[in-house]
C-alpha positions, 0 to 999 in steps of 0.5 A: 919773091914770094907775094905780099898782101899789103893792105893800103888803109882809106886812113889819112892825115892832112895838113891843117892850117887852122892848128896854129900855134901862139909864138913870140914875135920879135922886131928884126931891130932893137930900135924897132921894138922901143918904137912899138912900145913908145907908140903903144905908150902913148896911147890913150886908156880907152883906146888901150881897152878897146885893142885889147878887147878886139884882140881877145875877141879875135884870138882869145878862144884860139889858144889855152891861157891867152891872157897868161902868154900876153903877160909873159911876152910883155915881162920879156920886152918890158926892157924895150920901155923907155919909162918905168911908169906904172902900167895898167893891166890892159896895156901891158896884155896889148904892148904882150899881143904887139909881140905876139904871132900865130904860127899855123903850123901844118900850114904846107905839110904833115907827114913823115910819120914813127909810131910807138905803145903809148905809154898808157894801156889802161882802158883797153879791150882784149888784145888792143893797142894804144899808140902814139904816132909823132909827125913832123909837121911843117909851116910858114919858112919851111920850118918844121916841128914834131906834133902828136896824134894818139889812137889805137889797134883793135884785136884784127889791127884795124886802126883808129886815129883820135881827133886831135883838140883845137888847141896846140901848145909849145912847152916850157922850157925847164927852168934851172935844168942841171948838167952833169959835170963830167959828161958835159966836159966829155962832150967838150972834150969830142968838140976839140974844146978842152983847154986851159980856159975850159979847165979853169971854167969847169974847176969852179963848177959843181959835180952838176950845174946850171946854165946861169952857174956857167955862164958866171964860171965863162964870165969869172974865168974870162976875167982872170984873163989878162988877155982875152984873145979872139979865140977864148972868146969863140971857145966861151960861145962854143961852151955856152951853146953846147949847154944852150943845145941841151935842155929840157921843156915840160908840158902840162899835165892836164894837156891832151897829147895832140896839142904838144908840139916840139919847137924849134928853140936852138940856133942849130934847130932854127929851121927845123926839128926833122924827122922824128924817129921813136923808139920805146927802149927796153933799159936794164932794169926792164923799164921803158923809156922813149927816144928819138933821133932827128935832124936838126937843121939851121938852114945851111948845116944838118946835125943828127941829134937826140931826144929822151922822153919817159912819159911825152910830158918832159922832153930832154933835147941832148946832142950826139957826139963822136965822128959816127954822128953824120948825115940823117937818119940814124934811128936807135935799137930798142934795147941793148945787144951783147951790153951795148948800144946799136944805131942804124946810120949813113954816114956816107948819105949812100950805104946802111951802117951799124954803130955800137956805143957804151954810152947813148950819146956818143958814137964812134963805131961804125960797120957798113952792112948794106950797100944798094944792089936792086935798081930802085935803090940804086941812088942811095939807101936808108932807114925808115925807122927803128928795128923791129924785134922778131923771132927771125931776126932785127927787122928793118924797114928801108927806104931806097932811091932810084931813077927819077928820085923815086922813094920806096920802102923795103926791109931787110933782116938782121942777125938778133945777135950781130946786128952787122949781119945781114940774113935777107932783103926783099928784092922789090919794093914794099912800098911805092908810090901809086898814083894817088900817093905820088902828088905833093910836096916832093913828089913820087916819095913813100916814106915812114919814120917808125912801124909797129907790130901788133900781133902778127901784123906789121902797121906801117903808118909812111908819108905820101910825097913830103905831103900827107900821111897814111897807113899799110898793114900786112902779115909779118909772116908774107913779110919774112918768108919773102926775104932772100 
């Protein structure tokens, strides 16, 4: 193998436990909430006010629109109050805080890195780059998010991570999102759903609808049912949480980039929104949109799912459907090949495939084109981000497991035409642990979930043991000229 210099930056992004996040607290028991709200009820004024001053003293410069976030939460356990008395301002912001949280959310890790052109390039010098690097970020319970950094490349490819601001801030969810009437029912109909209870649910819906049009249409439908069975009843559950899976929230738009961070909202995200993977799609038309795979996990069950962003201010949360959508790691081509969609996928948590599709959120198509052969793959290969497009062929970074689950990335080539063929692989690793990378959460793992060529030069910003994260550089052409 012919010699690679890789460039192994002094550039590194720690957890930081002081970026927390402002979050809903929920009693585990109806009964308990009615207790804390009787008991914040019975407090005196005065003593109300003097709470809330402490509060605010404590938290109120730690988060943007405090006071806002206190009077939300108190609109959503204003049901847990047994009178309806008129409140005064302060104790409805004290009865908000004594169901609010912080939630630090780097607390245990930072790491698992994609990178991608920002969407901005105004302001540049010659032959600079702006970027956007997503992280998964993860805290108190193992659960993880996707937070946001912003930096550029000079002209020699030296790299520049921003500071992120103090503050960090969940979305909103949009209210009223519509769904488009026949991919919902396509989507239903992947499930196993469609039946006479679905058709009728969906025959008195619009072209396009809202979630509370159909949550009527599951009600109105349920109750033309002379007998609603058990299963009915799981079939109106399954049909409101494929809609409750797909949504979309909105940041503001005077929000710094680094302060967005993607939450876990769905019971199938509830322990983790996992590993990001980012692309900026070239559409028909020649505009650009973001997507990104990741992996939703609830605890038990992992589910490839999709994320769809024009601008990282409104993201779109889609799920994935077809009996190609398995395992982790799927990561999307950035643009169309021979009219339709390619994925990268492993299916069988070993080999790499390649899935083609005629529609983003749908996968059927599977062909395996890469099998371990080097012994520090031996366990199982993956991906470690998006193809790269190079005049030689789809650039793919990998990342292989060997003895003593050891994580290392290496790459491979791919035809531009047919993706399925395979025109060469490095037989060593690019990338592996050094001692210095190999301490950390799970330890001895490289790992990268997106890379970016700036010029002639490959940036690959990868994860140091599920804990940290940093960056390599190196020549494209070493890169190509030591496949085989």
């Amino acid at each position: 193998m012919k010699a690679i210099h890789l460039h192994r930056t002094n550039l590194s992004l720690h957890p930081d436990p002081a970026r927390v996040l402002v979050r809903p607290f929920n009693p585990t028991t109806e009964e308990r909430a009615v207790r804390i709200c009787a008991q914040v009820m019975a407090l005196p004024q005065e003593q109300v006010c003097a709470l809330l001053d402490q509060v605010m003293g404590e938290f109120g410069d730690r988060h943007p629109k405090t006071r806002e976030f206190l009077q939300r939460r108190f609109e959503q356990v204003r049901e847990f109050l047994s009178a309806s008395r008129e409140l005064s301002t302060e104790r409805k912001l004290l009865l908000g805080a004594y169901f609010t949280h912080e939630y630090s959310l780097e607390a245990a890790a930072l790491f698992n890195p994609s990178i991608v052109p920002h969407p901005d390039q105004s302001g540049l010098p010659p032959g600079s780059l702006r970027f956007v690097l997503s992280l998964r970020a993860t805290g108190e319970g193992h659960i993880s998010s996707v937070t946001f950094r912003t930096g550029f490349l000079d002209v020699r490819g030296d790299i520049t991570v921003s500071e992120p601001t103090r503050f960090s801030l969940e979305a909103e969810q949009v209210p009223n999102a519509s769904y488009e009437k026949s991919l919902f029912e396509r989507k239903l109909r992947e499930l196993g759903l469609v039946g006479d209870f679905t058709r009728q649910v969906l025959q008195g819906l619009g072209d396009s609808f809202t979630l509370e049009e159909l949550r009527a249409g599951v009600g109105l439908a349920g109750k033309d049912q002379q007998a609603r069975d058990q299963q009915t009843e799981a079939i109106a559950r399954k049909i409101l949480a494929l809609a409750q899976s797909n949504y979309e929230v909105q940041f503001d738009a005077d929000s710094s980039l680094s302060e967005r961070v993607l939450f876990p909202v769905t019971p199938s995200q509830s322990n983790g929104i996992e590993d990001a993977r980012f692309v900026r799609f070239q559409d028909d038309d020649g505009a650009h949109t973001y997507y990104a795979t990741y992996t939703a996990y609830d605890g038990k069950l992992i589910l490839p799912q999709f994320i769809e962003t024009p601008d990282f201010l409104r993201f779109r949360f889609v799920t994935l459907n077809g009996p190609a959508v398995q395992n982790k790691g799927m990561a999307l081509f950035p643009r169309k090949i021979q009219g339709r969609y390619v994925m990268l996928a492993r299916q069988d948590y070993e080999n790499i495939y390649v899935m083609f599709s005629d529609h983003l959120h749908f996968w059927h198509d599977t062909h395996l084109v890469l099998k371990p052969a080097f012994p520090w793959e031996f366990i199982q290969l993956g991906n470690c981000g998006s193809p790269i497009e190079t005049e030689a062929g789809w650039l793919v970074l990998s990342h292989g497991v060997g003895p003593m689950r050891k994580y290392c990335i290496g790459a491979f080539l791919l035809d531009l035409d047919d993706p399925t063929k395979v025109l060469g692989r490095l037989p060593e690793p690019l990338i592996k642990p050094n001692e210095t990378e190999r301490e950390g959460y799970v330890p001895n793992v490289v790992y990268s979930c997106g890379s970016l060529l700036h010029g002639r030069r490959l940036i690959i910003p990868y994860a140091m043991s599920d804990y940290a994260t940093t960056f390599a550089t190196l020549s494209l052409d070493e890169l190509l000229a030591a496949m085989e």
